[in-house]
C-alpha positions in Angstrom: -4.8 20.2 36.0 -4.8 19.0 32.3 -7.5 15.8 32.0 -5.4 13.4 31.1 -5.7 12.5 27.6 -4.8 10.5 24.8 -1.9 11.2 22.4 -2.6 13.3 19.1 -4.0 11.5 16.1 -0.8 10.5 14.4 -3.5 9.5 11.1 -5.5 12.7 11.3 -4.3 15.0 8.5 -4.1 18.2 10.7 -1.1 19.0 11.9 -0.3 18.6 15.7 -0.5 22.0 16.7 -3.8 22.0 15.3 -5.0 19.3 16.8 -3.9 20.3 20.1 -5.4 23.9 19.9 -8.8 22.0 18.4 -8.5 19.7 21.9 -7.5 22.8 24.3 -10.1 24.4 22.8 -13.4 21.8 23.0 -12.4 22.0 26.5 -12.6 25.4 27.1 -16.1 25.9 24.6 -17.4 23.0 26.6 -17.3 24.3 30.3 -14.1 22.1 31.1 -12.1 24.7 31.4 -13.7 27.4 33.4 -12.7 30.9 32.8 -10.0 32.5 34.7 -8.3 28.7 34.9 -5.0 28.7 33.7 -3.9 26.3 31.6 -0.5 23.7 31.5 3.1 25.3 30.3 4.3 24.5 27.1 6.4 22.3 28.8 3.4 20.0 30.4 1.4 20.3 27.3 4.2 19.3 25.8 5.0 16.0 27.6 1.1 15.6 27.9 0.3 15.1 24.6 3.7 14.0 23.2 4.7 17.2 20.7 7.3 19.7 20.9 7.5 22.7 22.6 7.3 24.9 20.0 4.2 22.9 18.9 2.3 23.3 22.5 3.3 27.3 21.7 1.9 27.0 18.3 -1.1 25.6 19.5 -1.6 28.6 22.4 -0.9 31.1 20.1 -3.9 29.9 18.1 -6.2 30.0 21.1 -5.0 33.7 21.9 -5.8 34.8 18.2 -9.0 33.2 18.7 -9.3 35.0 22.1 -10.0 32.1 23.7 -7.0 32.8 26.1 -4.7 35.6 27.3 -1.4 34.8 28.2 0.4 36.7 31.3 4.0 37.6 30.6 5.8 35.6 33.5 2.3 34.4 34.4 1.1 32.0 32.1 -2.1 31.5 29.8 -5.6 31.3 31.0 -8.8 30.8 29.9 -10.3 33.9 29.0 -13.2 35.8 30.8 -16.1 36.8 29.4 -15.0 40.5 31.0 -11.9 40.5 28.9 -13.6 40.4 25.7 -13.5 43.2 23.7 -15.8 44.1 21.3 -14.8 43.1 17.6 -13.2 46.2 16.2 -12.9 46.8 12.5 -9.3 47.2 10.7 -7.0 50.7 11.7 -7.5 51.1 8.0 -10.8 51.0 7.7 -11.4 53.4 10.2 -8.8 55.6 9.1 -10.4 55.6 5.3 -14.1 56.4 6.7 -12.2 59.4 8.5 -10.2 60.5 5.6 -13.7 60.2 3.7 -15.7 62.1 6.3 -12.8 64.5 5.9 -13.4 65.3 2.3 -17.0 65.8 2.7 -16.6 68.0 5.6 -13.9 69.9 2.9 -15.7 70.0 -0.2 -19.1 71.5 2.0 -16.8 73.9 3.3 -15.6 75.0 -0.5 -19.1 75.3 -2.0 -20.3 77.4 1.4 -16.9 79.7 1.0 -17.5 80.0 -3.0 -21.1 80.7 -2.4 -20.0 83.5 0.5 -17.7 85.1 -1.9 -19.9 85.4 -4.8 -22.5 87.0 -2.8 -19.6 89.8 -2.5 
């Protein structure tokens, strides 16, 4: 269950989403909310804390792109566990354009070897 706290900060210049997900998330960094605990629907988080809907999804949706939570389809969203961290893995592209590099060295060695064989003929 959601400690029960005190509306958003209707002066603070973030927006509400942002101030929930800053909230959610103190609680979690903070040992509040234990891993594997999952936390209020949008709905209750909602009605907790006096946004919209689609503000207490905004607000998840940070925390899962911070992978502070996963979110269950039909489940709901929980804290994450240390287990389902993965480590951080560098851009598709950048893999892809270290492989296509590796790839043309690999080449190019192949050529000088091939052109060396054949003037050895």
């Amino acid at each position: 269950m959601l400690c029960v706290m005190s509306a958003l900060d209707p002066d603070d210049a973030r927006p509400s989403y942002r101030q929930l997900a800053d909230r959610l998330a103190a609680a979690i960094e903070s040992g509040d909310r234990a891993p594997g605990e999952q936390l209020p629907t949008h709905r209750e988080l909602a009605s907790e804390y006096g946004v919209a809907i689609e503000t207490a999804k905004r607000a998840l949706s940070e925390l899962r792109a911070a992978g502070l939570i996963v979110t269950r389809q039909g489940k709901g969203s929980y804290v994450r566990h240390r287990a389902d961290e993965r480590p951080e893995r560098r851009p598709a592209d950048q893999d892809m354009a270290e492989t296509v590099s590796d790839l043309r060295r690999e080449i190019e060695s192949i050529k000088e070897r091939l052109a060396a064989l054949e003037a050895g003929d």
